[in-house]
Legacy VTK file of the C-alpha trace (Angstrom):
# vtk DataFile Version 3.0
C-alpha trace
ASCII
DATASET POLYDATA
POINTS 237 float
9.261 6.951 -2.663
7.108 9.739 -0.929
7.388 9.974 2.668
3.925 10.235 3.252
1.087 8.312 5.858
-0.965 5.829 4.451
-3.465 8.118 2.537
-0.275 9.540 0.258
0.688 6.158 -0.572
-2.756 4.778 -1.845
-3.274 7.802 -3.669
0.770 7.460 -5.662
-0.383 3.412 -6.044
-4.068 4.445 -7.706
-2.680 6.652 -10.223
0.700 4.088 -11.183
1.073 3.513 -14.621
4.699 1.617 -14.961
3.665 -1.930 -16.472
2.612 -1.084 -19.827
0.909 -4.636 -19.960
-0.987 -4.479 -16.847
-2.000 -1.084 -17.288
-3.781 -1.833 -21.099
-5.742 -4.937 -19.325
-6.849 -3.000 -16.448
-8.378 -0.500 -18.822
-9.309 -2.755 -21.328
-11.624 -4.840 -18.894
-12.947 -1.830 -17.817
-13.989 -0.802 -21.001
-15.688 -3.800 -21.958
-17.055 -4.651 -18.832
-19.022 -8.200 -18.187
-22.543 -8.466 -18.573
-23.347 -8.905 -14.868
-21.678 -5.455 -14.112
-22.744 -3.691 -17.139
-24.568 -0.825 -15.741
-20.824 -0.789 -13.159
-17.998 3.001 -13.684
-15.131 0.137 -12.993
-12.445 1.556 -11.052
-9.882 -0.147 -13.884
-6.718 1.620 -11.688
-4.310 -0.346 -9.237
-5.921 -1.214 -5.887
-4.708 0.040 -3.438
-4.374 -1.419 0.699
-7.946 -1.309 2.750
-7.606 -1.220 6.462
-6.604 0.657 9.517
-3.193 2.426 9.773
-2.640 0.972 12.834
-3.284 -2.356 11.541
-1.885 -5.521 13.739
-2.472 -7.987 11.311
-1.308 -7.620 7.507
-3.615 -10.194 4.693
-1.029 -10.288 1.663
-3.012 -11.783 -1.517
-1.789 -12.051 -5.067
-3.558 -9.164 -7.074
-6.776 -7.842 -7.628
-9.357 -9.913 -9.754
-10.710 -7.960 -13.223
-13.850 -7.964 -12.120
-13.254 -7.619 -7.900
-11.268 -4.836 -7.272
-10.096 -3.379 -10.979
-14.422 -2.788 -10.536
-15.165 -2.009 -7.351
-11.265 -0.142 -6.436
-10.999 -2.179 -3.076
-8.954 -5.212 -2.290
-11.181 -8.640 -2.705
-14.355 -6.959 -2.912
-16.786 -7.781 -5.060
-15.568 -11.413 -5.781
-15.757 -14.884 -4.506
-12.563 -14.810 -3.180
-13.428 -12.197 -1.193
-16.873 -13.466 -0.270
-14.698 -16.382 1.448
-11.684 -13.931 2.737
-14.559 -11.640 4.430
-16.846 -14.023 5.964
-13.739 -15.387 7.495
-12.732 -12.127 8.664
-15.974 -11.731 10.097
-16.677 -15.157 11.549
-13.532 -14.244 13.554
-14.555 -10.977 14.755
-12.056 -9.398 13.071
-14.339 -7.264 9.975
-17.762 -5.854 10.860
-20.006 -7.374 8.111
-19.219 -10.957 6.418
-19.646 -9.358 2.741
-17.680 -6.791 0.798
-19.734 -5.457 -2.779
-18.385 -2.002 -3.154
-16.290 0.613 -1.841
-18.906 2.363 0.201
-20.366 -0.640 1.806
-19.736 0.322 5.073
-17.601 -2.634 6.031
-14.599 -2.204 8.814
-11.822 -4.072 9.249
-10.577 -4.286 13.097
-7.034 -4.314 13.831
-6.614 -5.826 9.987
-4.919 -4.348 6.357
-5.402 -6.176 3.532
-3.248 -5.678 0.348
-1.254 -7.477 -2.352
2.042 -7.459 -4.073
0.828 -6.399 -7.565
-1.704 -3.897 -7.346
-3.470 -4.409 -10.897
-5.217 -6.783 -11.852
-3.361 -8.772 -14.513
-3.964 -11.195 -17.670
-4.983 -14.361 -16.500
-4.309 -13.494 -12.883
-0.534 -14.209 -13.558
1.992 -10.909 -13.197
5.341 -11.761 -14.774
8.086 -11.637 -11.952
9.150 -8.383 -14.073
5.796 -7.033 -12.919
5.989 -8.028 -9.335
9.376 -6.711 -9.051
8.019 -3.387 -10.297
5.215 -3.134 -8.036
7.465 -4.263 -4.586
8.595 -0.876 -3.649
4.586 0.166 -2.935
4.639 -2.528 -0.607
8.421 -1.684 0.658
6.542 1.324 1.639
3.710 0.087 3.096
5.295 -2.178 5.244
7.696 0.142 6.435
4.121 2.624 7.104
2.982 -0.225 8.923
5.915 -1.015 11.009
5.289 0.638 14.001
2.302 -1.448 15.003
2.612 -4.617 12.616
2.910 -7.835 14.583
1.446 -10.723 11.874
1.299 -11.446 8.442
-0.871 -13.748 6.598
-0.031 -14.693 3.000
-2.237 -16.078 0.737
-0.138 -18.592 -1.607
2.968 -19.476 -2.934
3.223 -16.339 -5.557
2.415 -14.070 -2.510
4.904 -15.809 -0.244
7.672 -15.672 -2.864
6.616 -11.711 -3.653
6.899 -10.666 -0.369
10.241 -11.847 1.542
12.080 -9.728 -0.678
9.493 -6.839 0.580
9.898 -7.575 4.481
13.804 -7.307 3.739
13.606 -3.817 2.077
11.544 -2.984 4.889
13.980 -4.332 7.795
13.333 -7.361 8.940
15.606 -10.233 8.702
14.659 -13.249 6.258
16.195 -16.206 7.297
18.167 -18.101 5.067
17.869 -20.293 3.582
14.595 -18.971 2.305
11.124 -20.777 4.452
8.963 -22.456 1.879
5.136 -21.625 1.707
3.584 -24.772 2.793
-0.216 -23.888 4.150
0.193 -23.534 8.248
3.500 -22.351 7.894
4.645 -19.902 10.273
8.134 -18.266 10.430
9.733 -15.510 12.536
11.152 -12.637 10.675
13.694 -10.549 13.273
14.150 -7.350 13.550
17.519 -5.190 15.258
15.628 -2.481 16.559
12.050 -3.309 16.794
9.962 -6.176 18.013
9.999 -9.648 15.344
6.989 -10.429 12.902
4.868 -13.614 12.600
4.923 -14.634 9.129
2.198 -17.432 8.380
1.154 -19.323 5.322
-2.047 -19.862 4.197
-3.710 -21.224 0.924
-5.164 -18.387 -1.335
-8.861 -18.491 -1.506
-9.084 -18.575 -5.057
-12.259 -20.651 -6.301
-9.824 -23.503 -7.318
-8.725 -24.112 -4.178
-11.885 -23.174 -2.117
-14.382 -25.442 -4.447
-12.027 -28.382 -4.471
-12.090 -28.537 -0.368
-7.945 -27.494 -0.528
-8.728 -24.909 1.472
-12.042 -24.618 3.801
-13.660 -22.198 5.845
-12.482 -23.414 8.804
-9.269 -24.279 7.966
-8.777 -20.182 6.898
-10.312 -19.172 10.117
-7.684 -21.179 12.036
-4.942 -19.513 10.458
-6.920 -15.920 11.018
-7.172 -16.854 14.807
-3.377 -17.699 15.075
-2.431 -15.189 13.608
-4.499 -11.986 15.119
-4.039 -13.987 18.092
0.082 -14.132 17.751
-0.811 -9.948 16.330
-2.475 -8.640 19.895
-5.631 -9.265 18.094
-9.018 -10.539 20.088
-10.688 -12.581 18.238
-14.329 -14.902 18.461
LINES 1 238
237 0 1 2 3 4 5 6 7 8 9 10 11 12 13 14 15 16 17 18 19 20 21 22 23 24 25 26 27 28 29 30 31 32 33 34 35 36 37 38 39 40 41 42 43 44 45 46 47 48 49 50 51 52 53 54 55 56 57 58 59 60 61 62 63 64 65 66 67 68 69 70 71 72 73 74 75 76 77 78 79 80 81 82 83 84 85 86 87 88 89 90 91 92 93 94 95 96 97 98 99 100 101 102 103 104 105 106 107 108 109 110 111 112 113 114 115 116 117 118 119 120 121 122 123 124 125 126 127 128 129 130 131 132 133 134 135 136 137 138 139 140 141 142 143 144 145 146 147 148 149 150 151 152 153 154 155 156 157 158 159 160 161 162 163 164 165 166 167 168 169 170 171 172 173 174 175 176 177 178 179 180 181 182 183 184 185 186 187 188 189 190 191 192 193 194 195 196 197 198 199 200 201 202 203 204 205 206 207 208 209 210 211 212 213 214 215 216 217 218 219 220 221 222 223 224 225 226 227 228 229 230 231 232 233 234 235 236
């Protein structure tokens, strides 16, 4: 892996091409488009992080959504997952508008990265563990990028969770074992011998299933977004 900032890595992670599978749907969906987004150039590349380099507070999803980020090339934009994820963000004072449509929005995060696992968006929104275990080492990176100010981590569901111990170990913290379970609320320290610990907290995915059926709420995501900017360094509203 390059040792470049932040900028090299997005860059090496938008032009990846190593999951045969993921990269035909990508394009594919691209290609045909849906109707709504018709007159839409989808990005129809992996999506890479969105956020500050100096980012306190890491947001770990699953992957991007065909028609979210493989369209608009940023992480939960353009989708409802993001429409929930954002006006959380905001609500909280931790983004600077509560929507995210496109690239060139203008929306800020404060103190907040955002990024997933997988980085395309896959069939059915399901990557094969073969897929995930390809796309860790981008987020090895990332987090080890991220180190020097990263105090929190929110993950967004049980894939997520299970994609992303192995990542803070190749990075250099400590998981402990056995292994924490995601539960929603869950919060674990990860230590680290020669820098200070991470927060590591749980949190339901905001996926329309579990936002429509009342699993998760609004306020119940902006409690965990408090806590956890809050345990981060992070003021929040």
């Amino acid at each position: 892996m390059d040792n470049g900032g932040l900028p090299v890595l997005d860059r090496r992670i938008a032009g990846c091409r190593a999951c045969p599978r993921l990269v035909e749907w990508r394009e594919e969906v691209a290609r045909t488009k849906r109707a709504a987004f018709a007159d839409w150039t989808y990005w129809g590349r992996p999506v890479p992080g969105f956020g500050p380099p100096d980012a306190r507070l890491l947001i770990l999803g699953l992957a991007p959504a065909a028609h979210g980020g493989n369209r608009t090339g940023r992480m939960f934009t353009g989708d409802r997952s993001g429409d929930v994820l954002y006006r959380a963000l905001y609500d909280v004072g931790l983004a600077s508008q509560p929507t995210a449509v496109r690239a060139d929005d203008g929306l800020e995060l404060y103190g907040v990265r955002i990024t997933s696992p997988v980085h395309c968006a896959p069939p059915a929104n399901k990557p094969t563990p073969a897929e995930r275990d390809t796309c860790r080492a981008w987020l090895v990176r990332e987090l080890e990028l991220l180190r020097p100010t990263l105090r929190a981590v929110v993950v967004l569901g049980a894939f997520g969770w299970q994609a992303a111990l192995p990542a803070f170990t190749g990075a250099g913290w400590t998981v402990p074992r056995p292994r924490p379970a995601f539960a929603h609320g869950a919060q674990v320290t990860l230590g680290a011998p020669d820098g200070p610990d991470l927060s590591l907290f749980g949190c339901f995915h905001v996926s329309q299933r579990n936002t429509f059926t009342g699993r998760l709420t609004p306020e119940m995501l902006r409690e965990v977004l408090r806590t956890a900017a809050g345990t981060g360094g992070l003021r929040t509203r």
